[in-house]
N, C-alpha and C positions, 0 to 999 in steps of 0.2 A: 160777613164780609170783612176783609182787612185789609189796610194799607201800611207799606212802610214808607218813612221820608226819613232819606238822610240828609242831615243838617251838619253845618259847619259852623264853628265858631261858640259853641258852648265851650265853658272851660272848669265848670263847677255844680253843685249839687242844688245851689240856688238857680240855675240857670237850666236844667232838669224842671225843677219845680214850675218855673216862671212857663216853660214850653208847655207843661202837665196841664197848668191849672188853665193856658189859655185856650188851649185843644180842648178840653172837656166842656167847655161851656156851648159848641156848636152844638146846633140840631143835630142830630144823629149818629154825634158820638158816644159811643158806651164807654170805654174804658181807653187809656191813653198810657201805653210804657214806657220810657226814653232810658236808654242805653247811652251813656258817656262815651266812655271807653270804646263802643264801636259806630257813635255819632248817629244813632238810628231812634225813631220814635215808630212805635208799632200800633197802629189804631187799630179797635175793633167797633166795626159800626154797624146799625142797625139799616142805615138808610144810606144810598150815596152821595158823596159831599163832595163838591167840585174840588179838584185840583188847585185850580188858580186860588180857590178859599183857602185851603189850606195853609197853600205860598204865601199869601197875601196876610196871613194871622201871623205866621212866624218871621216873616220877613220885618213885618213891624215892629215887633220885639226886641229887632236888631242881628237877627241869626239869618246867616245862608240855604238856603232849600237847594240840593246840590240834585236828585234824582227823589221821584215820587213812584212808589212801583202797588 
């Protein structure tokens, strides 16, 4: 299963990493890609993980969650 979220307000390769390393530490996330340049992080997961968790991980960070598909 995979989700994509596009986020706003990344602006560098630390801020990639920062998104990376917080997504991967859910349950049920396998692997985590984030895309700069087209503002997208692309999860692949094993098990389903609420929406709102997601929102609510990245938003804390200080990034925008603009659509979750």
């Amino acid at each position: 299963m995979k989700k994509k979220i596009l986020i706003e307000g990344m602006t560098c390769q630390h801020c990639v990493k920062h998104v990376e390393e917080a997504l991967k530490e859910l349950a049920g996330v396998q692997s985590v890609t984030v895309d700069l340049p087209g503002k997208v992080a692309t999860l692949k997961l094993s098990q389903e993980v609420a929406d709102e968790k997601l929102k609510a991980i990245i938003e804390d960070l200080g990034y925008e969650v603009t659509i979750i598909e």
